[in-house]
N, CA, C and O atoms as a Tripos MOL2 file, in Angstrom:
@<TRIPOS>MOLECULE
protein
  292   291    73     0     0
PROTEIN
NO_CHARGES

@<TRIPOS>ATOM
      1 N         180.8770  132.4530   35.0710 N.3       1 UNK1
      2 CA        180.4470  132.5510   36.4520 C.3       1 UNK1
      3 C         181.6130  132.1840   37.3700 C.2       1 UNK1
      4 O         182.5340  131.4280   37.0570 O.2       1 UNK1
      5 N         181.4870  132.7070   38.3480 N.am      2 UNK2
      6 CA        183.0590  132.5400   39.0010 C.3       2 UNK2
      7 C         182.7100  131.6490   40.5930 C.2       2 UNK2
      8 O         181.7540  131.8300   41.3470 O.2       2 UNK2
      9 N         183.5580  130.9260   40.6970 N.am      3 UNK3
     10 CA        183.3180  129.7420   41.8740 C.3       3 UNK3
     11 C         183.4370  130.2960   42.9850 C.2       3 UNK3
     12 O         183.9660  131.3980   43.1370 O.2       3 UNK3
     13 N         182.8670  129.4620   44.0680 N.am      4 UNK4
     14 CA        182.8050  130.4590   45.3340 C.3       4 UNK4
     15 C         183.4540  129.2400   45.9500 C.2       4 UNK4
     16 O         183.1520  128.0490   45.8780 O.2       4 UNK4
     17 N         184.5560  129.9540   46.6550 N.am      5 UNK5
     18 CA        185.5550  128.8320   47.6640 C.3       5 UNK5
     19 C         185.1960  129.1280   48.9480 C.2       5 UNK5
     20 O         184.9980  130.3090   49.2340 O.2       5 UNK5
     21 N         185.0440  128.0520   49.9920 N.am      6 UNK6
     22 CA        184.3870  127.8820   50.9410 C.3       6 UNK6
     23 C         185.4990  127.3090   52.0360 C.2       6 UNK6
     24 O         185.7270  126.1190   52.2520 O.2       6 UNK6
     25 N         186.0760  128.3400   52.6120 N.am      7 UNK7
     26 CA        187.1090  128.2030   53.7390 C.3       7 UNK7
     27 C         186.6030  127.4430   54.2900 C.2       7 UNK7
     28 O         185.3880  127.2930   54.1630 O.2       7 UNK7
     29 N         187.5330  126.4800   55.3210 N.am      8 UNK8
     30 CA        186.8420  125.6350   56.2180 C.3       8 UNK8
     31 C         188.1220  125.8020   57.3910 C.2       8 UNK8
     32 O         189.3370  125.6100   57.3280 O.2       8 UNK8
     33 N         187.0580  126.3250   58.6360 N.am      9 UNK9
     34 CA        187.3840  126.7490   59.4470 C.3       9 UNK9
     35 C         188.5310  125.9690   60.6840 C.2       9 UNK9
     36 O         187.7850  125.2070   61.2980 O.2       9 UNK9
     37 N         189.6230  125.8640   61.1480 N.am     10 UNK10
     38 CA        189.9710  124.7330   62.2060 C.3      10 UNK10
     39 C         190.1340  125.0300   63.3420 C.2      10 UNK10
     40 O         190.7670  126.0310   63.6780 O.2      10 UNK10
     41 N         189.3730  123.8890   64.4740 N.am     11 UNK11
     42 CA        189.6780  122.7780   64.3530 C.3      11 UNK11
     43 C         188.1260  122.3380   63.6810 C.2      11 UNK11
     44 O         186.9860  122.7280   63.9320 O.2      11 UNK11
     45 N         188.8460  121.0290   62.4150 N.am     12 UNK12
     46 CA        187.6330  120.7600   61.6800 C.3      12 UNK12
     47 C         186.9370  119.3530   62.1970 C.2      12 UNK12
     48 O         187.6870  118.3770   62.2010 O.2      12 UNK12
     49 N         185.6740  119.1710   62.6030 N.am     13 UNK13
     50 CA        185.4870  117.5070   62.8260 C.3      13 UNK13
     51 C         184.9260  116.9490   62.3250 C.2      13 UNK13
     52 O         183.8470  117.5160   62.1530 O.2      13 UNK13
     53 N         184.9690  115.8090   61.7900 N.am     14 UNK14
     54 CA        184.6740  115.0100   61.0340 C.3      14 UNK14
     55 C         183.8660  113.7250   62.1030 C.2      14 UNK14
     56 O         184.2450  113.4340   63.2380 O.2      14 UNK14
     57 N         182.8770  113.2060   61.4820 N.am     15 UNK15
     58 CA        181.8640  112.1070   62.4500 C.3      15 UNK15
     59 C         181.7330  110.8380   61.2330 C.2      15 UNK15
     60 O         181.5590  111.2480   60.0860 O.2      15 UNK15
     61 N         181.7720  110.0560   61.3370 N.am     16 UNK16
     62 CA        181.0710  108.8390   60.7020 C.3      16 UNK16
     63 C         181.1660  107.5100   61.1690 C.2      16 UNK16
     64 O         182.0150  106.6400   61.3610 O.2      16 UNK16
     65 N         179.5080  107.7760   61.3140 N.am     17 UNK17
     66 CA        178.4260  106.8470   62.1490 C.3      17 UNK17
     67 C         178.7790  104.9130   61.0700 C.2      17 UNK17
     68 O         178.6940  104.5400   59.9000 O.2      17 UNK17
     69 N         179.0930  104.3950   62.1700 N.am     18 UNK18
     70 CA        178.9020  102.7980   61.3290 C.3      18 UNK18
     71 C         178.1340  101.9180   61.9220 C.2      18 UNK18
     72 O         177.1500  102.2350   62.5910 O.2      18 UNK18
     73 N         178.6400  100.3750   61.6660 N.am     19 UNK19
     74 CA        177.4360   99.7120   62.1240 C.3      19 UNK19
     75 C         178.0360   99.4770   63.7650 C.2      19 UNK19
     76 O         177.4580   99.4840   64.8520 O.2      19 UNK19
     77 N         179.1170   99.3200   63.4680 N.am     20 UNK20
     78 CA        179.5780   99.1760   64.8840 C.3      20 UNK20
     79 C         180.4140  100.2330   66.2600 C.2      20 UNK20
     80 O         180.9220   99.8840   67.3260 O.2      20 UNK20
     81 N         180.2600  101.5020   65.6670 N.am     21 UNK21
     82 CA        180.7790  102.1190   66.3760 C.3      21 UNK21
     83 C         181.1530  103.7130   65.5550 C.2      21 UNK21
     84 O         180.8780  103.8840   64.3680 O.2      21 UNK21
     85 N         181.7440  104.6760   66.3260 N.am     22 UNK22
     86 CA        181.4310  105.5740   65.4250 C.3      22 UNK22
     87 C         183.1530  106.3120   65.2980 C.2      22 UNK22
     88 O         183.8960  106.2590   66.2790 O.2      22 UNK22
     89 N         183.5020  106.8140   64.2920 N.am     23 UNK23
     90 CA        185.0540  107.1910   63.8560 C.3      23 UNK23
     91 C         184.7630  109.1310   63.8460 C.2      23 UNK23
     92 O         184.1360  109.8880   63.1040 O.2      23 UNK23
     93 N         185.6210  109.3170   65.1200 N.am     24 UNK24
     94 CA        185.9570  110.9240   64.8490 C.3      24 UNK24
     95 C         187.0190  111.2460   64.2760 C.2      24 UNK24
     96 O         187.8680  110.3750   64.4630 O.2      24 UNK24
     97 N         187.4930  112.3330   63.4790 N.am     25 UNK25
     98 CA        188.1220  112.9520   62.4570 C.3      25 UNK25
     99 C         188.7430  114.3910   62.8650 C.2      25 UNK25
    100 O         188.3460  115.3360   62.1820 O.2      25 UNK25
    101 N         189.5620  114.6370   63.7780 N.am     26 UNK26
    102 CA        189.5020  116.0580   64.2300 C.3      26 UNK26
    103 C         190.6090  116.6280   63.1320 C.2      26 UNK26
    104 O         191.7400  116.1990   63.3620 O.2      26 UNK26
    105 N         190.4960  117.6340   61.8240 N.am     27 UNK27
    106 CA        191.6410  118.1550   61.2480 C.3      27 UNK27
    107 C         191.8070  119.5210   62.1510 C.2      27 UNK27
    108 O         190.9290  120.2580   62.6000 O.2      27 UNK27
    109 N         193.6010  119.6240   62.2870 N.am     28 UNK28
    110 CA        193.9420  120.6740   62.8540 C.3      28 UNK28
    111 C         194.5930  121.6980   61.6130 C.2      28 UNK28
    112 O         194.8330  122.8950   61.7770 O.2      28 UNK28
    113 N         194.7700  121.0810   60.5970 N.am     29 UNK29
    114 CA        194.9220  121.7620   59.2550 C.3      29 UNK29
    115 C         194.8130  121.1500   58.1950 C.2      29 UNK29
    116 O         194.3990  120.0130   58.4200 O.2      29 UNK29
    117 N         195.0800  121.4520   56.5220 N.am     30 UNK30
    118 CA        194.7320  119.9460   55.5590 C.3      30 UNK30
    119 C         195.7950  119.6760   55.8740 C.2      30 UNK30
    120 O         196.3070  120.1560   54.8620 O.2      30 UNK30
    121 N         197.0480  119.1220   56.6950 N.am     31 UNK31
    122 CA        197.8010  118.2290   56.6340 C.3      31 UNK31
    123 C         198.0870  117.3200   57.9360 C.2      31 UNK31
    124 O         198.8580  116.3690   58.0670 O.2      31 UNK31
    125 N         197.3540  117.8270   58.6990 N.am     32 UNK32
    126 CA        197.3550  117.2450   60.3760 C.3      32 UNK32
    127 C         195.9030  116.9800   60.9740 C.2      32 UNK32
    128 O         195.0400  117.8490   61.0960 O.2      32 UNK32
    129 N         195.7640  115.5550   61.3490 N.am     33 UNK33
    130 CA        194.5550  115.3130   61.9410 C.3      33 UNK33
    131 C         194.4160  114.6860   62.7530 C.2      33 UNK33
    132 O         195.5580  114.6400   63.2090 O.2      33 UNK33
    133 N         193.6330  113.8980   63.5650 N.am     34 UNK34
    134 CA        193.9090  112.9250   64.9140 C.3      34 UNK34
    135 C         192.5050  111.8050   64.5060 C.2      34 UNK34
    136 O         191.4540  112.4030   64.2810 O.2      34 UNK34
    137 N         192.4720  110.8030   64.4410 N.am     35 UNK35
    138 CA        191.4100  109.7550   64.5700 C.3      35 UNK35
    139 C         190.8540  108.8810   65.8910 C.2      35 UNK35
    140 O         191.3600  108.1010   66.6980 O.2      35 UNK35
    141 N         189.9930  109.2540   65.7380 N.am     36 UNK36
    142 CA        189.1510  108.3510   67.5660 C.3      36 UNK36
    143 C         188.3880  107.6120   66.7600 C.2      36 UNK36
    144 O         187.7020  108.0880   65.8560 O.2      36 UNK36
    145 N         188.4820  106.1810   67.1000 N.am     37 UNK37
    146 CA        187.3340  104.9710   67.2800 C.3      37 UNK37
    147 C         186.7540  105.0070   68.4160 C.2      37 UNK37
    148 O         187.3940  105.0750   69.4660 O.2      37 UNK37
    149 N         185.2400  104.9580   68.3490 N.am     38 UNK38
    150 CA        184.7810  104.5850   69.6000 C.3      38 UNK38
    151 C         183.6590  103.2840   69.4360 C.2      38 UNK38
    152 O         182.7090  103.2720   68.6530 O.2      38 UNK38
    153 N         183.9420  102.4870   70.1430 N.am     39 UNK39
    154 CA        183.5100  101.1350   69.6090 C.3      39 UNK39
    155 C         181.6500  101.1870   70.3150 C.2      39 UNK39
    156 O         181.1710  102.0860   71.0060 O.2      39 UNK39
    157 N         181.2610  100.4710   70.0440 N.am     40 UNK40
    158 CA        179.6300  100.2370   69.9400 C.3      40 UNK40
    159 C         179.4840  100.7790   71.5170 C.2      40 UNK40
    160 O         179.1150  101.9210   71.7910 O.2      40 UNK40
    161 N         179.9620   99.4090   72.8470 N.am     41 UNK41
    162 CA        179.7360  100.1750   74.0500 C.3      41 UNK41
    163 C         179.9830  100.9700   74.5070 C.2      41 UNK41
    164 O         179.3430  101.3780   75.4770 O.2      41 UNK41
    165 N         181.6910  101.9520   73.7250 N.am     42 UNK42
    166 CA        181.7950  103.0560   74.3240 C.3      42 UNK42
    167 C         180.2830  104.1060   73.8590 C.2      42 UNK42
    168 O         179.5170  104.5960   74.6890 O.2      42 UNK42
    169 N         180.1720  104.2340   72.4950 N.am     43 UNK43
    170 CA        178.9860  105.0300   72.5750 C.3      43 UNK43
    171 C         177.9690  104.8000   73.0460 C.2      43 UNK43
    172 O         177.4790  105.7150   73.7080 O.2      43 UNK43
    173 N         177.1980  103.5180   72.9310 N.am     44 UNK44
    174 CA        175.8960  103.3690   74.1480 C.3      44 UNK44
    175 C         176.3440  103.7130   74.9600 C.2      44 UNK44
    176 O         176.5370  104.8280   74.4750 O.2      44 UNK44
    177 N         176.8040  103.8010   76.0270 N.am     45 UNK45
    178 CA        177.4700  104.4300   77.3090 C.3      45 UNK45
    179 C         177.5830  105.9160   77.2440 C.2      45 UNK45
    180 O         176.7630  106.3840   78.0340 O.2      45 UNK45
    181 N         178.0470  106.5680   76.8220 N.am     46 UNK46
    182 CA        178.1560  107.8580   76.1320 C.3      46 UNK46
    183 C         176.5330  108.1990   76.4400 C.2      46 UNK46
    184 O         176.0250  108.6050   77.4850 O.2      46 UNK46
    185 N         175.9760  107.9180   75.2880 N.am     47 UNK47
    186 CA        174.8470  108.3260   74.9920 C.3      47 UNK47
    187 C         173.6070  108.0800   76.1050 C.2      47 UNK47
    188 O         172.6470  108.8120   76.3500 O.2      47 UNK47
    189 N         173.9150  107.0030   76.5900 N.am     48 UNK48
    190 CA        173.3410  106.8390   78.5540 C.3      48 UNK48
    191 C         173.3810  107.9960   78.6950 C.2      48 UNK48
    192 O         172.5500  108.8450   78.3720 O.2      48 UNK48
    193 N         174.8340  108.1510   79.4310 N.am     49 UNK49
    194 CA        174.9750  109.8490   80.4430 C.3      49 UNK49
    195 C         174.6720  110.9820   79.4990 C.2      49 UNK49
    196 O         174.5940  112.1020   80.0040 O.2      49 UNK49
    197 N         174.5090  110.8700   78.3540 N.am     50 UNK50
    198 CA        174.0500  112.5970   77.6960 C.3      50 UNK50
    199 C         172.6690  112.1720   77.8640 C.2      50 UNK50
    200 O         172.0200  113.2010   78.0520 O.2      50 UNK50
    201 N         171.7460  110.9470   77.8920 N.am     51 UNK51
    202 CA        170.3710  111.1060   78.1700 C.3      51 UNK51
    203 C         170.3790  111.7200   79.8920 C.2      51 UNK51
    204 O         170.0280  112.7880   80.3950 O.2      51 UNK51
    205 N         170.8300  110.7420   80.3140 N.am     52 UNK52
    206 CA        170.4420  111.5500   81.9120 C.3      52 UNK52
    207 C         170.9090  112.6680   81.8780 C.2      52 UNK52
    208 O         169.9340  113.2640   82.3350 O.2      52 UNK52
    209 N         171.5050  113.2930   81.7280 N.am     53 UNK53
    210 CA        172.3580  114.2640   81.9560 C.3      53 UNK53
    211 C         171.1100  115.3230   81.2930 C.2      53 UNK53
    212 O         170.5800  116.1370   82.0490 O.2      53 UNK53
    213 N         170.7600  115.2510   80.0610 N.am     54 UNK54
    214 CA        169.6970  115.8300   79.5530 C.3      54 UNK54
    215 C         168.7360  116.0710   80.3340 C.2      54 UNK54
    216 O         168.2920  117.2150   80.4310 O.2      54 UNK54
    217 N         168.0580  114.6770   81.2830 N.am     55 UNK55
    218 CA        166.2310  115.1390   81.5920 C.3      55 UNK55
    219 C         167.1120  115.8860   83.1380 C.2      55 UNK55
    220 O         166.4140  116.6930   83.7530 O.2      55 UNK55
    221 N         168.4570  115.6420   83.6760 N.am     56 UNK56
    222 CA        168.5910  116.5050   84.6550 C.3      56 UNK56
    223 C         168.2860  117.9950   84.7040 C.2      56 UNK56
    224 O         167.6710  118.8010   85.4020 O.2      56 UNK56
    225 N         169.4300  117.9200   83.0210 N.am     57 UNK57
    226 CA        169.1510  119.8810   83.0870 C.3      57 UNK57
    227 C         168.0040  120.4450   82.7200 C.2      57 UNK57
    228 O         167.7690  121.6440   82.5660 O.2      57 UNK57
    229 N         166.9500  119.0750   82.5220 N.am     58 UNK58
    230 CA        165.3470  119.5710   81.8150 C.3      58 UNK58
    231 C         165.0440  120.2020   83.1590 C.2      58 UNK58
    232 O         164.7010  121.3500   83.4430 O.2      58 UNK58
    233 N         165.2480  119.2150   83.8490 N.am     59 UNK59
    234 CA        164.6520  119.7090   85.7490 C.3      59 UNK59
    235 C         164.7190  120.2890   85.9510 C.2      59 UNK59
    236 O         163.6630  120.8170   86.3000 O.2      59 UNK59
    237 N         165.9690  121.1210   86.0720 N.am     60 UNK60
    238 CA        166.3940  122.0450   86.1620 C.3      60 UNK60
    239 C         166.0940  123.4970   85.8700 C.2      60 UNK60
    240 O         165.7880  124.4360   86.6050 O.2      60 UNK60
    241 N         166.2830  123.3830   84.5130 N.am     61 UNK61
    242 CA        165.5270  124.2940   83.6810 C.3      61 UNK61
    243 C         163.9660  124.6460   84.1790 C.2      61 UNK61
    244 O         163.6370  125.8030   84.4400 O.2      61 UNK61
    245 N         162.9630  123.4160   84.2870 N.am     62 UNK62
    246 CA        161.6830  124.0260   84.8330 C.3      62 UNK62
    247 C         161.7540  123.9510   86.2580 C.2      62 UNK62
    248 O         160.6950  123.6430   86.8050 O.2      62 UNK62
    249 N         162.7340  124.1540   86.9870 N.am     63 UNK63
    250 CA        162.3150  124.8990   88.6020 C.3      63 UNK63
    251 C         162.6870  125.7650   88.6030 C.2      63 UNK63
    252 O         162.5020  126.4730   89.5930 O.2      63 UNK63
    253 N         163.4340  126.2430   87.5080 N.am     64 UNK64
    254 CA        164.0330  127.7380   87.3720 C.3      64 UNK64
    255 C         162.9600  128.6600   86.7230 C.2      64 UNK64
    256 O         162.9330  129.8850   86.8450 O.2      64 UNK64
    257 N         162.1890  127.9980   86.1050 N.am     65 UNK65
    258 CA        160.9740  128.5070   85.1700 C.3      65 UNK65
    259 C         160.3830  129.1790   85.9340 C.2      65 UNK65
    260 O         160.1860  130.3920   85.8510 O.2      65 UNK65
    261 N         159.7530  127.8240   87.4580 N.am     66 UNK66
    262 CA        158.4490  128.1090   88.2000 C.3      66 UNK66
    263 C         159.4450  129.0270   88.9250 C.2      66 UNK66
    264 O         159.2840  129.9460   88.1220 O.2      66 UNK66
    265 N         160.0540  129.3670   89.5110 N.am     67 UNK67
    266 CA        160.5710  129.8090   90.5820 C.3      67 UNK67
    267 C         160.7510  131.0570   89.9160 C.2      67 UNK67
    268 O         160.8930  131.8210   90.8710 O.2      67 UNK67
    269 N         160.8470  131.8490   88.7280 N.am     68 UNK68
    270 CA        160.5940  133.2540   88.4810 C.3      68 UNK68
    271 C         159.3940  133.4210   88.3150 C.2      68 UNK68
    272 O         158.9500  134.4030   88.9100 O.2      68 UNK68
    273 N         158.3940  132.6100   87.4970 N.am     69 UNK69
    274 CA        157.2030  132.5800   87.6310 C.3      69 UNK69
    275 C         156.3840  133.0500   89.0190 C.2      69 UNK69
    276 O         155.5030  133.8940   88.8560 O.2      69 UNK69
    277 N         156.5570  132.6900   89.9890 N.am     70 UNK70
    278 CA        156.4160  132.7100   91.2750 C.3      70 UNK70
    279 C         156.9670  134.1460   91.9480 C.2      70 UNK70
    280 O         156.3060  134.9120   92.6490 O.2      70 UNK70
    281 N         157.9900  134.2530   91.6450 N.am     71 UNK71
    282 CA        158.8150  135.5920   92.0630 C.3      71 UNK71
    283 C         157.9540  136.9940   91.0100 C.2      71 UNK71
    284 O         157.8490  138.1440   91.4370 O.2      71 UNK71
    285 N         157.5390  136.6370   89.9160 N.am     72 UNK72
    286 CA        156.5040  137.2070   89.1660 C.3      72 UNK72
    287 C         155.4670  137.8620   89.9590 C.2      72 UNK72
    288 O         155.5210  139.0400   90.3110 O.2      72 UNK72
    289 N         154.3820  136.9310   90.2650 N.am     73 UNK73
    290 CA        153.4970  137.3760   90.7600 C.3      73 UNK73
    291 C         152.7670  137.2510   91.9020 C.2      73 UNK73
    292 O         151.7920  137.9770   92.0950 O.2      73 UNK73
@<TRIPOS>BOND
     1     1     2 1
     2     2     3 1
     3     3     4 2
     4     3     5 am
     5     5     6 1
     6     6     7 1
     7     7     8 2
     8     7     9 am
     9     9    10 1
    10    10    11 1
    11    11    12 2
    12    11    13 am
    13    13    14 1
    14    14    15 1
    15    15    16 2
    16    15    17 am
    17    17    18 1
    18    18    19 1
    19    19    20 2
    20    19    21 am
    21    21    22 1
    22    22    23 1
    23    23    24 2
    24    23    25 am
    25    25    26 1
    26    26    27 1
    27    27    28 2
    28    27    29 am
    29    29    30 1
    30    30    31 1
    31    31    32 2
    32    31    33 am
    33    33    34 1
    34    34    35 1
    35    35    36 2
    36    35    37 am
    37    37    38 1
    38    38    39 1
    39    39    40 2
    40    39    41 am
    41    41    42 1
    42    42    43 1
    43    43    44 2
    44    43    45 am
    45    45    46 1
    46    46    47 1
    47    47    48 2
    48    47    49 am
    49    49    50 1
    50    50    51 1
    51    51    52 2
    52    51    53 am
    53    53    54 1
    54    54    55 1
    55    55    56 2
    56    55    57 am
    57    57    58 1
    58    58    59 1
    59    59    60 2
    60    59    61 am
    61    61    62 1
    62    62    63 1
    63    63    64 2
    64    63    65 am
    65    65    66 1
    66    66    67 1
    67    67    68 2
    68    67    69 am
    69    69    70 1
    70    70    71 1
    71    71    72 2
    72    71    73 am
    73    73    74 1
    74    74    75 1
    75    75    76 2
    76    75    77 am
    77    77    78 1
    78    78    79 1
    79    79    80 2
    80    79    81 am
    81    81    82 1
    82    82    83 1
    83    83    84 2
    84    83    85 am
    85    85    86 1
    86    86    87 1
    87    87    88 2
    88    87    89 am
    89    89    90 1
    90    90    91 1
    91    91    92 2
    92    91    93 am
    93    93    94 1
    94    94    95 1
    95    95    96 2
    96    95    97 am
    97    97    98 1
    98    98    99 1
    99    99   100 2
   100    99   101 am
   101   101   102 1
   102   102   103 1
   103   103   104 2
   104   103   105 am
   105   105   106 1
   106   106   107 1
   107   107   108 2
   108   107   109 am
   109   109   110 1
   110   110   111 1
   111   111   112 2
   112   111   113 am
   113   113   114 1
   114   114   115 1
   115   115   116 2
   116   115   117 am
   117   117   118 1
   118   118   119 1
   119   119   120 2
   120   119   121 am
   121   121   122 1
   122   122   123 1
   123   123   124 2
   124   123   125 am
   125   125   126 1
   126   126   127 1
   127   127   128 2
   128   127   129 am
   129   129   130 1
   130   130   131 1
   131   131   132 2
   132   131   133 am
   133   133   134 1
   134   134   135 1
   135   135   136 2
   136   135   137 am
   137   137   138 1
   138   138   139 1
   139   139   140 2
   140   139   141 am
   141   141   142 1
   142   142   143 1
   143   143   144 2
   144   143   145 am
   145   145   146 1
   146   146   147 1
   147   147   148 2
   148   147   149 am
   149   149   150 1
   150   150   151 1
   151   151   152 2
   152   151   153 am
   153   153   154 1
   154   154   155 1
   155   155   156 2
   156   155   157 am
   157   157   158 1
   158   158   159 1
   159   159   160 2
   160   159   161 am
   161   161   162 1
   162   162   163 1
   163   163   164 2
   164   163   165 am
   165   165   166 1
   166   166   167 1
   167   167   168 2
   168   167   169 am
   169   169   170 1
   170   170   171 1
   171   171   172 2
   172   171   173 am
   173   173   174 1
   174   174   175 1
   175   175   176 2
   176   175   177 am
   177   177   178 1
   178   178   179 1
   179   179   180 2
   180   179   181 am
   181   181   182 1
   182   182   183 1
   183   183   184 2
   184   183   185 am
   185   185   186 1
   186   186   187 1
   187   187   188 2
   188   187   189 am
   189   189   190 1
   190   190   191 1
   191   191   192 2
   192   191   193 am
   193   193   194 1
   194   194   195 1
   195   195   196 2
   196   195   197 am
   197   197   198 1
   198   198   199 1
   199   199   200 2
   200   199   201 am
   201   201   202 1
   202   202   203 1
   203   203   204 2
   204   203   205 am
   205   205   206 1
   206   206   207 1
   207   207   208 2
   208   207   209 am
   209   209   210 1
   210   210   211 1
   211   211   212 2
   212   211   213 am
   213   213   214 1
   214   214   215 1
   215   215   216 2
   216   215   217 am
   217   217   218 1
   218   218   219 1
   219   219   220 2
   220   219   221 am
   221   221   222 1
   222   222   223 1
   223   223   224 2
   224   223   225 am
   225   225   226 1
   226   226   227 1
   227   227   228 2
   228   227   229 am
   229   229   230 1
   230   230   231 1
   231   231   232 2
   232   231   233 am
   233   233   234 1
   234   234   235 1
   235   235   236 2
   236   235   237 am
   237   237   238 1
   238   238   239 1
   239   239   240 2
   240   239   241 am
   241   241   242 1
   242   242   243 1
   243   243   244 2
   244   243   245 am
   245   245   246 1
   246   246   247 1
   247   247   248 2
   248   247   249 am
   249   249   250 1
   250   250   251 1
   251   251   252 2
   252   251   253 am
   253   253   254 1
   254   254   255 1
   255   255   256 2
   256   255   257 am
   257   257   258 1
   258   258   259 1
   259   259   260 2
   260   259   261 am
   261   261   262 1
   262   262   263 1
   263   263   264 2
   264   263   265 am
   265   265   266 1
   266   266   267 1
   267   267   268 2
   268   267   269 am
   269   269   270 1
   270   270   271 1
   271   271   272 2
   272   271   273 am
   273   273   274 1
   274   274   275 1
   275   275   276 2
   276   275   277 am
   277   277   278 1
   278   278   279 1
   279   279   280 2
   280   279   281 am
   281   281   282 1
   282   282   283 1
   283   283   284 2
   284   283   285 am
   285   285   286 1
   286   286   287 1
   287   287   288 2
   288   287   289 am
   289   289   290 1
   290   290   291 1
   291   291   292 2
@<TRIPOS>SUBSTRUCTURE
     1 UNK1         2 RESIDUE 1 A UNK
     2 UNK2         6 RESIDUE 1 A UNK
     3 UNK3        10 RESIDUE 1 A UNK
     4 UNK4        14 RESIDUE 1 A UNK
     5 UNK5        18 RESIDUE 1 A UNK
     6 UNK6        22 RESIDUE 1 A UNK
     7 UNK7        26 RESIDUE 1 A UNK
     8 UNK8        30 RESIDUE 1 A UNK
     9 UNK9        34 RESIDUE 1 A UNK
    10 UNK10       38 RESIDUE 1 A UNK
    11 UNK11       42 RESIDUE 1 A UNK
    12 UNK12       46 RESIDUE 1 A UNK
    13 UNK13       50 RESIDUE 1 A UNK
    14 UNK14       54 RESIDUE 1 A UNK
    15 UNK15       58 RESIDUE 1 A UNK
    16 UNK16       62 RESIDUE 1 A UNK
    17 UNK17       66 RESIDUE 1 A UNK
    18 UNK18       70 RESIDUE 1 A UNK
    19 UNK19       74 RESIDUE 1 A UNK
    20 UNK20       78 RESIDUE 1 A UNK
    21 UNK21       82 RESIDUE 1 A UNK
    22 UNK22       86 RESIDUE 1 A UNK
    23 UNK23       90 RESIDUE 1 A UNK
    24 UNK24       94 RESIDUE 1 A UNK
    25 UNK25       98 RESIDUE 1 A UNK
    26 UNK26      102 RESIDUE 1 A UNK
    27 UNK27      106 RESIDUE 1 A UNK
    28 UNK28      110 RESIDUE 1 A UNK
    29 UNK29      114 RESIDUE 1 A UNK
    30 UNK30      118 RESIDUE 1 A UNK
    31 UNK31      122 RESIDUE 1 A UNK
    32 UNK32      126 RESIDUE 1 A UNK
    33 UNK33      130 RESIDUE 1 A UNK
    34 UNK34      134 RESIDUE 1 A UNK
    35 UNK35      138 RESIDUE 1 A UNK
    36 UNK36      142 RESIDUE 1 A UNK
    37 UNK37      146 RESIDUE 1 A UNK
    38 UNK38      150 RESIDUE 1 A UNK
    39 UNK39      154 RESIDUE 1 A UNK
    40 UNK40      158 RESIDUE 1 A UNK
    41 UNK41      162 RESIDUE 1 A UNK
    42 UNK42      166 RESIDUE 1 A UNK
    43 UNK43      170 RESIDUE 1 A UNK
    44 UNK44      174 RESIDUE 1 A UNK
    45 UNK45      178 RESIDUE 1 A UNK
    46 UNK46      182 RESIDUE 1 A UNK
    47 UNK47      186 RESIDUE 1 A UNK
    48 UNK48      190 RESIDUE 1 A UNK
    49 UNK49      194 RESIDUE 1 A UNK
    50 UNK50      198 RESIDUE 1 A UNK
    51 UNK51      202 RESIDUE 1 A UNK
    52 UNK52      206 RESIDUE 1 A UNK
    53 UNK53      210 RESIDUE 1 A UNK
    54 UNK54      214 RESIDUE 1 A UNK
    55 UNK55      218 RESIDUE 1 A UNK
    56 UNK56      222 RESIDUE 1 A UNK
    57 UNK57      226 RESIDUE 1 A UNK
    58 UNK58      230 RESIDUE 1 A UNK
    59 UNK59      234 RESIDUE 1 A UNK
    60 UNK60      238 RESIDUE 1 A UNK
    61 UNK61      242 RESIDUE 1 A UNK
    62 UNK62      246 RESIDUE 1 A UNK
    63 UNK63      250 RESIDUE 1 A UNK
    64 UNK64      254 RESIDUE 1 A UNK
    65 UNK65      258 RESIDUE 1 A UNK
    66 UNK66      262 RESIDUE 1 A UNK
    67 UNK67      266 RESIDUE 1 A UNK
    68 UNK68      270 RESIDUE 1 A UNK
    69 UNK69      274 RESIDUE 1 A UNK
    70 UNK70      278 RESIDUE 1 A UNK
    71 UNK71      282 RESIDUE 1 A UNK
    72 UNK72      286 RESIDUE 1 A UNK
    73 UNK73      290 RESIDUE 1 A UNK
């Protein structure tokens, strides 16, 4: 049976979640890569503004809903 090789595409990223903070992995080829720590408050913080930021574009999203809805009928 013959193996199936599985290109991996770049730029490649790599994530791993710890107890205290989380380590990005960006490979730009297998021999070049860049490492980010981001320590506990940088990601709570982070993850703050992608929540708001989220129920904003929810808002968003449903006045755009009603407002064709409306233009509908």
């Amino acid at each position: 049976m013959a193996e199936q090789k599985t290109e991996i595409a770049f730029p490649y990223i790599q994530i791993a979640v710890g107890m205290d903070g989380i380590v990005l992995e960006t490979f730009y080829s297998p021999q070049i890569s860049m490492k980010m720590v981001l320590g506990e408050n940088q990601v709570n913080e982070i993850m703050k503004a992608w929540v708001a930021n989220r129920k904003d574009l929810q808002k968003q999203q449903q006045l755009a809903q009603k407002v064709m809805k409306t233009k509908q009928h």
